[in-house]
C-alpha positions as CSV (number, residue, x, y, z in Angstrom):
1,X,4.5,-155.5,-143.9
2,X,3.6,-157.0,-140.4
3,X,1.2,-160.0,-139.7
4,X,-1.2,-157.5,-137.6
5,X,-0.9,-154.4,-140.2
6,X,-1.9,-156.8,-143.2
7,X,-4.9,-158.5,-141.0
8,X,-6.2,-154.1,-140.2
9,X,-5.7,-153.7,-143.9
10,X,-7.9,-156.2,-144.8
11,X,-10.3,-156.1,-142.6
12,X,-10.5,-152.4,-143.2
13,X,-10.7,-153.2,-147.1
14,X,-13.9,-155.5,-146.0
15,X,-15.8,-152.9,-143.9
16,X,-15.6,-149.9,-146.6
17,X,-16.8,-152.8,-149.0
18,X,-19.3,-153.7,-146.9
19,X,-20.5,-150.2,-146.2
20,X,-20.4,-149.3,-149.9
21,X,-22.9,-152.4,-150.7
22,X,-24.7,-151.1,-148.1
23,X,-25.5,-148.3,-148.9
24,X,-26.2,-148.9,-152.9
25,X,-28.9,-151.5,-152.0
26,X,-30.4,-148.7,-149.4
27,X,-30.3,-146.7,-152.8
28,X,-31.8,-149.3,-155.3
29,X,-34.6,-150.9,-152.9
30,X,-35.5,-148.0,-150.6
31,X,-35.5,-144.3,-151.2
32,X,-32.3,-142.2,-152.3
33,X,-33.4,-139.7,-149.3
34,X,-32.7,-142.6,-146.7
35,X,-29.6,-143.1,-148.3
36,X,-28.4,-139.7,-148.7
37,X,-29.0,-139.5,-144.5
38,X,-27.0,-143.3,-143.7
39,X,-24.3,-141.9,-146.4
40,X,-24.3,-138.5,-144.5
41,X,-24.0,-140.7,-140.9
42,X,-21.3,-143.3,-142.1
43,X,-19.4,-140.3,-143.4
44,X,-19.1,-138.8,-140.0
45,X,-18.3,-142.2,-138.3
46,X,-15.7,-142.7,-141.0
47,X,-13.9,-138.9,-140.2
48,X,-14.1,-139.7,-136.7
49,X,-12.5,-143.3,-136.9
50,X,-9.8,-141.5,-139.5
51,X,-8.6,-139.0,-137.1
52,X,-8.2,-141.5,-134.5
53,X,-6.0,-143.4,-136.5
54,X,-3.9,-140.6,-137.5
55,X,-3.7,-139.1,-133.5
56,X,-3.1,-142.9,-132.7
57,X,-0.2,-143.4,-135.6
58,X,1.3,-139.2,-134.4
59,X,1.6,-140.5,-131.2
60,X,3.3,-144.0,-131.7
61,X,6.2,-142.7,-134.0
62,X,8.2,-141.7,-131.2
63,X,8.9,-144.7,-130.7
64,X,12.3,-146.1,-132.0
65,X,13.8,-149.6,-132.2
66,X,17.5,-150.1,-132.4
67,X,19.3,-153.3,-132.5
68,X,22.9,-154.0,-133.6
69,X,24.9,-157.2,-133.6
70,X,27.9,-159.3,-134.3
71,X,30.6,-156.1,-134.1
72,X,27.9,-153.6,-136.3
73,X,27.1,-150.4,-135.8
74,X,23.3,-148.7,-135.0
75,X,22.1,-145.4,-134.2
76,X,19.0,-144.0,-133.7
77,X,19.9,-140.3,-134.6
78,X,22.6,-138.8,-136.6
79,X,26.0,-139.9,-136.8
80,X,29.2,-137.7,-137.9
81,X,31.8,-140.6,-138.2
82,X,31.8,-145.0,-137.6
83,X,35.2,-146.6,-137.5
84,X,35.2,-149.9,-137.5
85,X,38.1,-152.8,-137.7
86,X,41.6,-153.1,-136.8
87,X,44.7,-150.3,-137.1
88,X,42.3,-147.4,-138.3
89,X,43.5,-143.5,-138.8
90,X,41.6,-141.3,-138.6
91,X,43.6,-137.2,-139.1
92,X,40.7,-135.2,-140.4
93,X,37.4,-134.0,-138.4
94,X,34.6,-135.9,-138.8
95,X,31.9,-135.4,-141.1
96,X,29.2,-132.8,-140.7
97,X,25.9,-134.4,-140.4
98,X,22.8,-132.9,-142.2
99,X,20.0,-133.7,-139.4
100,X,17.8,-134.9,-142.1
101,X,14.6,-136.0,-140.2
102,X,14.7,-139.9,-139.0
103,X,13.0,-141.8,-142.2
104,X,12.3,-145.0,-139.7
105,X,11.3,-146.2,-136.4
106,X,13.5,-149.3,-136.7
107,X,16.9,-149.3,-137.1
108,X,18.6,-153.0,-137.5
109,X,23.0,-153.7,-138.5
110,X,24.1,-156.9,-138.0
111,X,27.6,-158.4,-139.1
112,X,31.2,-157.1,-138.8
113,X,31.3,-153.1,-140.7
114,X,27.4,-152.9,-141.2
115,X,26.6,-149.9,-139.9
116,X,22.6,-148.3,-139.6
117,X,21.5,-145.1,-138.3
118,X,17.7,-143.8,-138.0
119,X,19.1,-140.3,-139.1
120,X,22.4,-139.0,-141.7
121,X,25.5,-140.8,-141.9
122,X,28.3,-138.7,-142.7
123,X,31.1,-141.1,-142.9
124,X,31.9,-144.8,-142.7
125,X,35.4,-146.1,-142.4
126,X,35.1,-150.0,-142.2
127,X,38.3,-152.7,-142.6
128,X,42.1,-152.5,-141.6
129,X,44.8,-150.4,-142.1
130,X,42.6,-147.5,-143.5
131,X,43.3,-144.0,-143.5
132,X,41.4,-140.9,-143.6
């Protein structure tokens, strides 16, 4: 998990708490009517500030991160066929992807033959000499 997304979980985690105390001492040393009302208000608030985050999270997964090093091999969508070394044959069509949905936003390959796409694979020839 990242730094920032760990420090919004907690802090999150402490505000609810917070709230919660809140509103059981409102309950225990006021009136359960005065309660019922700040319960009924923080509600709201809390709907509100959850479909913000969800509009805010819908709208910042189109983002996509690919990176690939040292002679590997990234994508960020689908890929049919990755051939990769020295003296490869390749006679048949390539593979059929499936254009399953991308699972990430961040795709990473590093090192000779790795090979990482954000959608399907549907084949990976890696090495010498091979045939397929």
């Amino acid at each position: 998990m990242q730094e920032w997304k760990r420090y919004a979980l907690v802090v999150c985690a402490a505000v609810c708490g917070t709230a919660a105390a809140c509103l059981v001492a409102v309950a225990v040393f006021m009136d359960l009517e005065a309660a019922d009302r700040l319960g009924s208000v923080m509600g709201a608030v809390a709907g509100l500030a959850g479909l913000a985050v969800s509009v805010w999270a819908f709208a910042g997964s189109r983002h996509l991160s690919v990176e690939a090093h040292d002679g590997a091999v990234a994508s960020g969508g689908h890929v049919g066929r990755v051939i990769s070394g020295h003296r490869n044959e390749a006679a048949s069509p390539p593979a059929t992807p499936l254009h399953i949905p991308p699972a990430s936003s961040i795709v990473r390959a590093s090192g000779g033959g790795s090979t990482a796409a954000a959608g399907d694979i549907g084949e990976v020839i890696t090495g010498d000499g091979n045939r397929a």
